[in-house]
ZAMARGU-4260 file (C-alpha; in steps of 0.2 Angstrom, whole numbers, plus 5000, padded with zeros to 4 digits):
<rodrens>
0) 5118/4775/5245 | 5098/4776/5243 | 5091/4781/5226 | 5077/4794/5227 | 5066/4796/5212
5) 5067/4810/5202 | 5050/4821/5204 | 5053/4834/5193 | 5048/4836/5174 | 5053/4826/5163
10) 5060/4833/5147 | 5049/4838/5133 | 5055/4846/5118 | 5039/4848/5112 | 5033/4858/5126
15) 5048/4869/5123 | 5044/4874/5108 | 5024/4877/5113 | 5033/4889/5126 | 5044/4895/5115
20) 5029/4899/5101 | 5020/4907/5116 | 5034/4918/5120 | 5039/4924/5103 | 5018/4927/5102
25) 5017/4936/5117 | 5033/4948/5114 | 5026/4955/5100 | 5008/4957/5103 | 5015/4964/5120
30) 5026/4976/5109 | 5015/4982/5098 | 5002/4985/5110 | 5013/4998/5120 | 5016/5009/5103
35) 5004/5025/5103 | 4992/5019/5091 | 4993/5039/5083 | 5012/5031/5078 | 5005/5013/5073
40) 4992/5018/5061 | 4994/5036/5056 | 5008/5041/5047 | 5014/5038/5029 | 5006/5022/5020
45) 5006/5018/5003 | 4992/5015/4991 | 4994/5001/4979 | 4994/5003/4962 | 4990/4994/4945
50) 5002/5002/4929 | 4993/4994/4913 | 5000/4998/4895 | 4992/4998/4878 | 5000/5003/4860
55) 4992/5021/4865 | 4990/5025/4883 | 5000/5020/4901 | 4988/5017/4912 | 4988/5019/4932
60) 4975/5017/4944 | 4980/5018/4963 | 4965/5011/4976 | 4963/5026/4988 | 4947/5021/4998
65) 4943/5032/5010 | 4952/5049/5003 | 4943/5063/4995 | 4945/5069/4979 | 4949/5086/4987
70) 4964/5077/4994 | 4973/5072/4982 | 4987/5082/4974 | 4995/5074/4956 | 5008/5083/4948
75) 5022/5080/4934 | 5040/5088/4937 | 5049/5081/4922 | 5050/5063/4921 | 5042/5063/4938
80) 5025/5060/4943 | 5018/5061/4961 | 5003/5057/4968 | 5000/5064/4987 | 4984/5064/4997
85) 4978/5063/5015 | 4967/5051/5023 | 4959/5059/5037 | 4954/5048/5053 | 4936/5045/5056
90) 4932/5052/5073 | 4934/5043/5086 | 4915/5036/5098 | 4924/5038/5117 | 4909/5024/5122
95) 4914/5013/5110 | 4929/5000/5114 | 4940/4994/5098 | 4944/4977/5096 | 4958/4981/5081
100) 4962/4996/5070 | 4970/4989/5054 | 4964/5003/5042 | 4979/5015/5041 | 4978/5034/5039
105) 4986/5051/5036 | 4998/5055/5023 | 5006/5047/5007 | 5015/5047/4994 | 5019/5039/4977
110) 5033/5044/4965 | 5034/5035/4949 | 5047/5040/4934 | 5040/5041/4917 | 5046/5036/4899
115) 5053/5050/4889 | 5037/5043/4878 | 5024/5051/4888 | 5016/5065/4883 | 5013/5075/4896
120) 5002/5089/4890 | 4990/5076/4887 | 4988/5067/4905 | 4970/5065/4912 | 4965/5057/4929
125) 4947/5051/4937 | 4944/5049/4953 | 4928/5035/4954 | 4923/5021/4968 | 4940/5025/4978
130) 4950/5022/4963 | 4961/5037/4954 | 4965/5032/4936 | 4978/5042/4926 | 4981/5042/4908
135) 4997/5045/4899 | 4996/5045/4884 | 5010/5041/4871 | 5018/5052/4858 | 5012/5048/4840
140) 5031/5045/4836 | 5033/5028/4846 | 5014/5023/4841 | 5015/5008/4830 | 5009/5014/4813
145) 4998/5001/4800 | 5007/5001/4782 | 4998/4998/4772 | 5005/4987/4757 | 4997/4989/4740
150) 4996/4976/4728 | 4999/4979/4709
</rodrens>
């Protein structure tokens, strides 16, 4: 019986994994790439938001670059505040090719439950820079209050 040398590959289980990387690499980006990008970056996205109390006020500010101040709705149904808003696609330059679209836009929203503390009547929001800040401020009955002590 003659033995014939083996020319194949030899086994490397690093090259499996490189291939394996690549693949994992290439299904996604390939998968991505095939969704409309109407469906990839317009839809509902969420802005973020900062809540920040003091002994009188909750404080929110939501970063909403991009959006007007004409779109964007804030309302309080009970113990509920919602903020909605819309931001609207730049148009589009046909000659111009994109190499990535990350910003997202179209509509959102952002529902938060409030502490029966809040007084509501009182609420006041700005809109400066891209940034909404609202103002609840708190009923005096859970402000702390200073005693002062007298000394005879």
């Amino acid at each position: 019986m003659a033995l014939i040398k083996w020319r194949g590959k030899e086994w490397d289980p690093f090259r499996e994994l490189l291939d394996l990387e690549h693949e994992f690499r290439r299904f996604f980006e390939d998968s991505f790439a095939l969704l409309p990008e109407r469906v990839s970056k317009e839809g509902i996205w969420s802005p973020s938001l900062d809540i920040v109390e003091d002994k009188d006020n909750i404080t929110i500010k939501a970063d909403l670059p991009g959006v007007k101040q004409s779109d964007i709705d804030i309302s309080i149904s009970g113990d509920i505040l919602t903020i909605k808003g819309e931001r609207k696609r730049e148009e589009e330059v046909k000659d111009k090719n994109y190499h990535r679209i990350e910003r997202f836009y179209g509509n959102f929203t952002r529902s938060l439950t409030l502490p029966k503390y809040v007084d509501t009547n009182k609420v006041k929001a700005t809109y400066k820079d891209g940034v909404l800040e609202i103002v609840l401020p708190k009923t005096e009955e859970v402000k702390p209050k200073q005693i002062k002590v007298e000394i005879k």
